[in-house]
N, C-alpha and C positions, 0 to 999 in steps of 0.2 A: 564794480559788478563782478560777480563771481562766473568765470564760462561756463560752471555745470547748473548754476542757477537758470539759465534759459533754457567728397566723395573721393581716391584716385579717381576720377572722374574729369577726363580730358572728354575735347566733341568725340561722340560718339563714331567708333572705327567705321569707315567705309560708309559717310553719310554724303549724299550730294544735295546740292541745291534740287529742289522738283520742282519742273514745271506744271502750272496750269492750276495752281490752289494760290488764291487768292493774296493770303496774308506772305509771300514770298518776302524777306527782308530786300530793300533798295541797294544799290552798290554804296559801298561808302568813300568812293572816291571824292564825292562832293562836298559840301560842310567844310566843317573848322579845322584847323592847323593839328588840331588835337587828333579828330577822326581821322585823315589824312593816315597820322603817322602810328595809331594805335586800333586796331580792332579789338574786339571780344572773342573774336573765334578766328577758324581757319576752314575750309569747305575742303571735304575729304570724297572722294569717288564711292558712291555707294546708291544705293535706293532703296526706297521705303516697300517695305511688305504690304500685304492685301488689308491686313491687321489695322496696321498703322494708319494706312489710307483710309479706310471708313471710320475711325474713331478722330483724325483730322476732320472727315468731311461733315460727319455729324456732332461732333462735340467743339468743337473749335467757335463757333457764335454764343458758346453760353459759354465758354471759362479761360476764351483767349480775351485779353483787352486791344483794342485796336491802336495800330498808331497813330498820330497825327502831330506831326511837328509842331511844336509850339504852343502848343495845347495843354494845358495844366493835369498833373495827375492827381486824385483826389481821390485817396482812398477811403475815405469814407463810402463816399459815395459808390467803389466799385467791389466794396466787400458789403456796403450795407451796416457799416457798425464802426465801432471806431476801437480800434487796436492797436498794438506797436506791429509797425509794418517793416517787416524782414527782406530785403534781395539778393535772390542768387544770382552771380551773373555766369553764364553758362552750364546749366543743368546735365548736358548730356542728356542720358535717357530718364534722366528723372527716377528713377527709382528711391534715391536715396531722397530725395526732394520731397515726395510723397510719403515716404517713411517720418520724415524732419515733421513737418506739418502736421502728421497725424500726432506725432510724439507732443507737440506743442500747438493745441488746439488753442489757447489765448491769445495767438500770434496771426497774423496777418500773413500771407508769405506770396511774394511775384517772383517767378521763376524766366528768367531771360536767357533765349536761349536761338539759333538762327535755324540751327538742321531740324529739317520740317520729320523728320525720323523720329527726332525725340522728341519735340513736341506731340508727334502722335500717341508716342507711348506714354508718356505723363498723362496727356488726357483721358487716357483711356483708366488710368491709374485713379485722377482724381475722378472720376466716373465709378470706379469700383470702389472705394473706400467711400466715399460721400463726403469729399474732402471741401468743405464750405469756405473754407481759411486760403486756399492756395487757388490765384489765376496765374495766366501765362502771358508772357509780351512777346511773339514772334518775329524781333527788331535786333537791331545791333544795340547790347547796351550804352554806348556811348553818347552815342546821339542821344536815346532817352535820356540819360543822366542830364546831359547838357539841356535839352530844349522843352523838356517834359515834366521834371524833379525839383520839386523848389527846394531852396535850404532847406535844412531842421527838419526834414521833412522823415528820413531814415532811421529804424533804429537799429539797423543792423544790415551790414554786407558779409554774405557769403560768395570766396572765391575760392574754391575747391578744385585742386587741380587742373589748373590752367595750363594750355601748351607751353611748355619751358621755352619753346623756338632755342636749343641747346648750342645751335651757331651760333659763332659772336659777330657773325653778319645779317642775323634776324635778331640779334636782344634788340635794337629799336623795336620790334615788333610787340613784346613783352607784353601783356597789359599790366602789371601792377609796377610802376615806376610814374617817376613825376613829367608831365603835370596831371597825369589822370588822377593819383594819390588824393590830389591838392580837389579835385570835382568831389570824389568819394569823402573828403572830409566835411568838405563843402554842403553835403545832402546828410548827413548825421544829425541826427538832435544831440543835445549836449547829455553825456553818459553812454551814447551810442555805440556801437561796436565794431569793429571789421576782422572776420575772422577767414584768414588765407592757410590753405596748406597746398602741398606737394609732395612729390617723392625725389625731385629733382634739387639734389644737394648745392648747385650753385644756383639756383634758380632763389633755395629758401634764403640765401644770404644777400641775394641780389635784392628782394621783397625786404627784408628785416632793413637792410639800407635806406630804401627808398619811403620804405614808412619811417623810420626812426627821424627821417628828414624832412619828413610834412609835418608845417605846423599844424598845431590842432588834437596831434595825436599822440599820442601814449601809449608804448606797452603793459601791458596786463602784467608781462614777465618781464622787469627791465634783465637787458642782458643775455637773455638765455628763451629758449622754445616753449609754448604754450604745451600745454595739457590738453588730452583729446576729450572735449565737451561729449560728457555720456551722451547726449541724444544726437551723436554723430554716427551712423552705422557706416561699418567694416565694408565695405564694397567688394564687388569679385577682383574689379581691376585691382583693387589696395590693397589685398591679400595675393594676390602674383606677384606685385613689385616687393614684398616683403617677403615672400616664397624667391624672390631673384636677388633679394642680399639689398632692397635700396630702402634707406631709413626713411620712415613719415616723417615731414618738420611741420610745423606750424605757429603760427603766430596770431595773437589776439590782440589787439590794438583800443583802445578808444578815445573817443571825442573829451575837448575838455572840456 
């Protein structure tokens, strides 16, 4: 599969947990050995706008999907059609998300993401564009992967600038490293994809390792860094970090 055939974009600065809106994500101190040691995100001091708050309070029952542990996901049934279904796991503010989805309207795409901030702002996104193709899950992806995601089920992971945690007494904290690798191979159809970038120079090599090491999967590029898939758009963050000297890496992976 070719990447052009089919964000810097860390949680959004200055987001907090909000209280008193419903779909708030659980703590993940509970669960598997896995979630324990591996989050999706990190919770940053901030709070949501007026904005943001009414496009949660009104749009969040048509285009978030609910959690429930243990509970099968079947998208069919939550797009209404049946498509290759794409996930991001930590959106940020979703802009580029909505940008992706609209680019590629035959695709299915769930956007996973914890900060009730950007979930606002995506909804409000997929509300102004008419974006039929793209829901939200305002959950830890891990847990869903694990108790929600059947095999074969993926046809594609986007991780798009994920917290590097740059101490080497938070890389346990990483999310792209094994065994989660080994869950995200796990949920691929076979031909599937997993496409990770960054701006954080050890971070991309610490990724390149840790996939080269899960069975199942493949580099697109053996040896060397992926190509930036055209319907990836340039972000403001990923244009700063390239205006401050720090190279994009990326990598494309798939299933075999």
């Amino acid at each position: 599969m070719e990447p052009g055939s089919e964000p810097l974009n860390p949680g959004p600065e200055g987001v907090e947990k909000t209280g008193g809106l419903s779909a708030a994500p659980p703590s993940t101190e509970r669960g598997s050995a896995l979630r324990k040691g591996i989050r999706s995100y990190a919770l940053r001091a901030g709070r949501m706008t007026d904005f943001q708050r009414l496009s949660y309070e009104t749009l969040s029952a048509r285009w978030c999907v609910p959690f429930r542990s243990g509970e099968p996901f079947i998208p069919e049934a939550v797009f209404r059609r049946t498509a290759p279904l794409v996930v991001e796991i930590g959106f940020g503010m979703g802009l580029a998300t909505a940008e992706i989805a609209a680019a590629l309207p035959d695709r299915n795409f769930l956007g996973i993401e914890v900060h009730t901030p950007g979930v606002g702002k995506l909804l409000s996104e997929i509300e102004r564009r008419g974006l039929s193709n793209l829901r939200i899950l305002h959950h830890d992806a891990v847990e869903f992967l694990e108790t929600c995601a059947a095999p074969g089920t993926v046809f594609g992971f986007h991780v798009f600038f994920p917290d590097p945690w740059p101490k080497k007494r938070h890389h346990k904290r990483r999310l792209i490293q094994r065994p989660f690798t080994d869950l995200l191979a796990s949920r691929l159809a076979p031909g599937g994809y997993l496409y990770f970038v960054t701006d954080w120079e050890e971070y991309a090599f610490w990724a390149r390792e840790a996939l080269d090491s899960t069975p199942g999967l493949a580099n697109r590029f053996p040896g060397g860094w992926a190509d930036r898939a055209p319907w990836r758009p340039v972000t403001k963050f990923e244009r700063r970090a390239l205006t401050e000297g720090r190279e994009i890496r990326e990598l494309w992976y798939e299933k075999a």
